[in-house]
C-alpha positions, 0 to 999 in steps of 0.5 A: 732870261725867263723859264716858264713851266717845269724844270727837271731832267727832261729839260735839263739840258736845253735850259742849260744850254740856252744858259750856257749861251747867253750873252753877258758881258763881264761886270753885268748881271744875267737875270734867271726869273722864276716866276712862272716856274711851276715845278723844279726838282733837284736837276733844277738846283744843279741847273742853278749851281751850274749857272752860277759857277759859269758867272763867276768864271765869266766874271758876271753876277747871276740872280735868281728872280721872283722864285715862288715859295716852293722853290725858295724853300727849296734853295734854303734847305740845300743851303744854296741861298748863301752862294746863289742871290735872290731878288723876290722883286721883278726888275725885268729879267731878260 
């Protein structure tokens, strides 16, 4: 799945919804690519969080893709680097 622009609390809910009803089967991997993301604040972290926690409920892998520098320092101040993987290269989100 790629996000383009903002993520924040006005998008919050679509972007978790389209999320929470993305088709992944278990043992397979959901692909969140950042890499055209050109703002996040915290609501986007709790967008992550909760992504994360439904792969492990649905028994798939989640990661995040090609965040940029902002972002990334984001998730390693909040500690969410050591529940949430990231890849800086582009494999071809979905």
């Amino acid at each position: 799945m790629i996000i383009e622009g903002e993520i924040d609390l006005g998008r919050f809910e679509e972007l978790d919804n389209a999320l929470d009803s993305a088709q992944v089967d278990p043992g397979s991997r959901l692909e969140i690519d950042l890499g055209r993301v050109s703002f996040m604040d915290a609501q986007g972290l709790r967008l992550l969080v909760r992504a994360q926690a439904r792969a492990v409920e649905r028994g798939h892998e989640l990661v995040i893709v090609d965040p940029n520098p902002f972002i990334q320092h984001m998730i390693e101040i909040c500690r969410l680097n050591t529940m949430l993987h990231i890849s800086n290269d582009e494999t071809g989100a979905t």
